[in-house]
C-alpha positions in Angstrom: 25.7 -3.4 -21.5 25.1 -6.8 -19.6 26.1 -10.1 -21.1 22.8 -11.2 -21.1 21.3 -8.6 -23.8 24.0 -9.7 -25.9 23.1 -13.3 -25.6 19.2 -12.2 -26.2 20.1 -10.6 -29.1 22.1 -13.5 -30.4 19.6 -15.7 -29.8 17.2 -13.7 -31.5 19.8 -13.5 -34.9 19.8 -17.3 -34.7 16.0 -17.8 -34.3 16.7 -20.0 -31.5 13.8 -20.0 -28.2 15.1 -17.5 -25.0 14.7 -19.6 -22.0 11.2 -19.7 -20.3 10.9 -18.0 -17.2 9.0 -21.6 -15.9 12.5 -22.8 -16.6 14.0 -20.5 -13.9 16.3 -18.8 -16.3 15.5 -15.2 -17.2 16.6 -13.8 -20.1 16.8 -10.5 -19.0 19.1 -7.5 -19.1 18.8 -7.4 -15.1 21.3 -10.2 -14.4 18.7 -11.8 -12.7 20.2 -15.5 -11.6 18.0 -18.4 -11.2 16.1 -19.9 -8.5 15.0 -23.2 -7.4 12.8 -21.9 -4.7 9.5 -21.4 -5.1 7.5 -18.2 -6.3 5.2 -16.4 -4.5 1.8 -16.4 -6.2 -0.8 -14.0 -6.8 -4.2 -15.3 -4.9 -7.0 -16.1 -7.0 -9.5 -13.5 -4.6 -6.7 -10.9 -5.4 -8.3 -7.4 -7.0 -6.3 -7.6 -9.6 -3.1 -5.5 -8.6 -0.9 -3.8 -11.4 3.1 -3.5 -10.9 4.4 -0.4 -12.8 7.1 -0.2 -14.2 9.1 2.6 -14.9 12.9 1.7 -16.0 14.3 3.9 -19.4 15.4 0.3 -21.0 13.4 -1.3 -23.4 14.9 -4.7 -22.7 14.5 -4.6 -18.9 10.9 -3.4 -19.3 9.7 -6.6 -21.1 12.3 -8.6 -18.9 10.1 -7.5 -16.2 7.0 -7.7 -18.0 7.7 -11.3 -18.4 8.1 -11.9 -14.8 5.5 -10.4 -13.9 2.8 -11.7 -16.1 4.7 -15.5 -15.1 3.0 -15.1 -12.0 -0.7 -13.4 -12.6 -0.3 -10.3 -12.5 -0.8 -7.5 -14.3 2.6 -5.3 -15.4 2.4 -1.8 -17.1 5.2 -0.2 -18.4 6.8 3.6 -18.6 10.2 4.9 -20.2 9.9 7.5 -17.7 8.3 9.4 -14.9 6.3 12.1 -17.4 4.9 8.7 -19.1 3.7 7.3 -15.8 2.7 10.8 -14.4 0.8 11.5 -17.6 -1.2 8.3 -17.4 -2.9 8.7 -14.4 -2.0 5.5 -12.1 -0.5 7.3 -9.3 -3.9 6.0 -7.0 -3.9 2.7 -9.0 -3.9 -0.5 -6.8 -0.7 -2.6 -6.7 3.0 -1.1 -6.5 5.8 0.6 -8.3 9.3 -1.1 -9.4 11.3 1.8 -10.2 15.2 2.2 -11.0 17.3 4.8 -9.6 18.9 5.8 -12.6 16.3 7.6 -14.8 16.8 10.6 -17.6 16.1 13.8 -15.6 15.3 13.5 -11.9 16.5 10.2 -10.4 13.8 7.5 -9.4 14.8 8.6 -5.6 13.8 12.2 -6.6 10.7 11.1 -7.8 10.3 9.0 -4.7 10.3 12.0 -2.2 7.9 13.7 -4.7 5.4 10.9 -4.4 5.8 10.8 -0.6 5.4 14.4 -0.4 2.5 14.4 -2.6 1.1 12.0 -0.4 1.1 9.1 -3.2 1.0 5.9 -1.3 1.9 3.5 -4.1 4.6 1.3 -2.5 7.6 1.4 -4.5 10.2 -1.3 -5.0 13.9 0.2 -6.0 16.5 -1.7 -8.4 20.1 -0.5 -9.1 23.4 -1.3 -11.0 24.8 1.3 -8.7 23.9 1.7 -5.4 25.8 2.5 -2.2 24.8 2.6 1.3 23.4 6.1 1.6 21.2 5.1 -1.5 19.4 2.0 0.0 19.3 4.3 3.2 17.9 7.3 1.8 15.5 4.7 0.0 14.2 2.8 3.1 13.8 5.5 5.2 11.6 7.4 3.1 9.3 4.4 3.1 10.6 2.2 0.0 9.2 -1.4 0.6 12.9 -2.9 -0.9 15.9 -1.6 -2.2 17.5 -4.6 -4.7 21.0 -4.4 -6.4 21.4 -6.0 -9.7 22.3 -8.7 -10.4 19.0 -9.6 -8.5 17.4 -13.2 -8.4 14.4 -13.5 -9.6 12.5 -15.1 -6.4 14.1 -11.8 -4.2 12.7 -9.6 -6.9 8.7 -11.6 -6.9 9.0 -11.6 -3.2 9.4 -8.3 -2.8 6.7 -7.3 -5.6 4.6 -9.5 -3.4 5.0 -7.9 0.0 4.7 -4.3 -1.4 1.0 -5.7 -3.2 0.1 -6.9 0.0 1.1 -4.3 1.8 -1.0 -1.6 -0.6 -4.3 -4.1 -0.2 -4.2 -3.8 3.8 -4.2 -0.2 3.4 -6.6 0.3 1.0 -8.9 -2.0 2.6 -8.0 0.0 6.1 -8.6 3.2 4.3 -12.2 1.9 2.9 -13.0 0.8 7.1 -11.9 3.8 8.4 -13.8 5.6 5.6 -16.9 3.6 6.8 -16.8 4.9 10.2 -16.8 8.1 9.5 -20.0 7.9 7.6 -21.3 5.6 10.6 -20.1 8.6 12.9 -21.9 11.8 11.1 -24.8 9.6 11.5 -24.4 9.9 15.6 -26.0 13.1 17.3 -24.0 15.2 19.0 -24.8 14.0 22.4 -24.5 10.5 20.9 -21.3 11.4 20.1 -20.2 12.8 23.7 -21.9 9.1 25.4 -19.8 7.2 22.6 -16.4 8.4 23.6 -17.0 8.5 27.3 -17.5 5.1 27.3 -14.8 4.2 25.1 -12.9 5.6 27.6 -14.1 3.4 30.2 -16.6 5.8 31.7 -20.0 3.8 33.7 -23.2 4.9 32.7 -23.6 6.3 36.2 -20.5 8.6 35.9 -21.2 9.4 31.8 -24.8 10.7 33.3 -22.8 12.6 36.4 -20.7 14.2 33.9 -23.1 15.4 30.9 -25.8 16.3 33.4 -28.3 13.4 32.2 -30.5 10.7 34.3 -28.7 6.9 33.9 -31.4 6.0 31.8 -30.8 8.4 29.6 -27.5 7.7 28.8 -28.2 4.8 28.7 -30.5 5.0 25.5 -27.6 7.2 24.3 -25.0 4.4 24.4 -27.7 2.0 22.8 -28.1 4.2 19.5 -24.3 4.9 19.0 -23.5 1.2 19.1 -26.7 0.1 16.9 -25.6 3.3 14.5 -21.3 2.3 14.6 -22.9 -1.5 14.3 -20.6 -1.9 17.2 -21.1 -5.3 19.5 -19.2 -4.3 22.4 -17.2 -1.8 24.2 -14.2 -3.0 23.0 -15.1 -2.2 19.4 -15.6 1.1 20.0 -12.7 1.9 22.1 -11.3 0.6 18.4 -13.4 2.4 16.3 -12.3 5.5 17.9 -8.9 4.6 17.6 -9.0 4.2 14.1 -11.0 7.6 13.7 -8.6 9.7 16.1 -11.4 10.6 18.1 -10.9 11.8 21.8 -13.4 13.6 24.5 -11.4 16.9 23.4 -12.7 16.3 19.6 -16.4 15.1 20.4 -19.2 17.9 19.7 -20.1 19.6 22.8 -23.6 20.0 23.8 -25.2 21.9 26.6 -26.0 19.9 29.8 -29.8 20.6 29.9 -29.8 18.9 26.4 -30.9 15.1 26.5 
């Protein structure tokens, strides 16, 4: 047991106040040591991320809790992995702080379950006992940070912050790409073939030479997939069809005679 529950628990015998986390002490059972640089904070516009929690000690769960809620956001907390399962937040927004050493299967078990299940909820490890292979086996399976305890407070809110940030880009790359997809079962099928042609730098003249059409036709073509994709240029849909894995080889084929 760390010094510093003991010195909670004194503290709490005596009735005396637990330093403030504002104070840059944490009273915590982590072992956290204090910073004087500054924290990273939550933005205003943020939607609200949650950081879960899942650690099989009370006193590091509202340790954590505290920090957490010190700097705007929100904290929920699990004794262990059936608890979180069981509630659901596996597609929550926000990210995961989760210790190694947990009753049953170890929070790095877990880990490779949640990447295997395709869970993308990035996940933040702490340990008392890690090694190299640990932080290795960690990192490599996609872990945002790997921190060994004692851990200060600022290296712990820094890499809570990157791992929120990094789960809003996706999500808000998921809900694009999801967009175009929708734009894109809006496009005929010939609209479809024009579209990728010249995304891959086709001319009209050649697109028309290819699919059998007249250059005005294709032309008309091109115009409706761009006003559909609400594309301004070329270059956005080269882009678009990036982001939706779309080549010549994937594009719905119609018959040449078919304007």
């Amino acid at each position: 047991m760390y010094e510093e529950i003991n010195l909670r628990r004194r503290a709490q015998n005596h009735t005396c106040s637990l330093p403030r986390l504002s104070d840059n002490r944490v009273p915590t059972s982590l072992g956290w040591r204090g910073s004087t640089g500054e924290v990273p904070m939550a933005r205003p516009d943020d939607a609200q991320p949650t950081v879960f929690v899942i650690d099989d000690d009370r006193e590091i769960r509202d340790a954590l809790e505290t920090l957490v809620r010190s700097v705007g956001l929100r904290a929920r907390l699990f004794a262990s992995v059936p608890d979180f399962l069981s509630a659901g937040h596996t597609d929550q927004p926000g990210c995961l702080v989760l210790d190694v050493r947990l009753p049953g299967r170890s929070g790095l078990d877990f880990h490779d379950d949640l990447v295997r299940a395709n869970v993308r909820l990035p996940v933040i490890f702490m340990s008392g006992f890690a090694d190299v292979p640990m932080s290795v086996r960690a990192l490599k399976a996609g872990a945002v940070e790997f921190l060994t305890k004692p851990v200060r407070q600022q290296d712990l809110l820094e890499a809570i912050q990157l791992a929120v940030e990094r789960d809003r880009t996706r999500r808000e790359n998921d809900a694009a790409i999801a967009g175009l997809r929708v734009s894109y079962g809006t496009l005929t099928p010939r609209e479809s073939e024009v579209m990728l042609l010249v995304a891959t730098g086709r001319l009209n003249k050649q697109i028309a030479n290819d699919l059998g059409l007249t250059e005005a036709t294709v032309k008309v073509h091109r115009g409706q997939a761009m006003r559909k994709m609400q594309a301004r240029s070329v270059a956005d849909l080269v882009r678009m069809s990036d982001k939706l894995g779309l080549s010549t080889e994937t594009a719905p084929k119609t018959s040449v005679k078919q304007n």
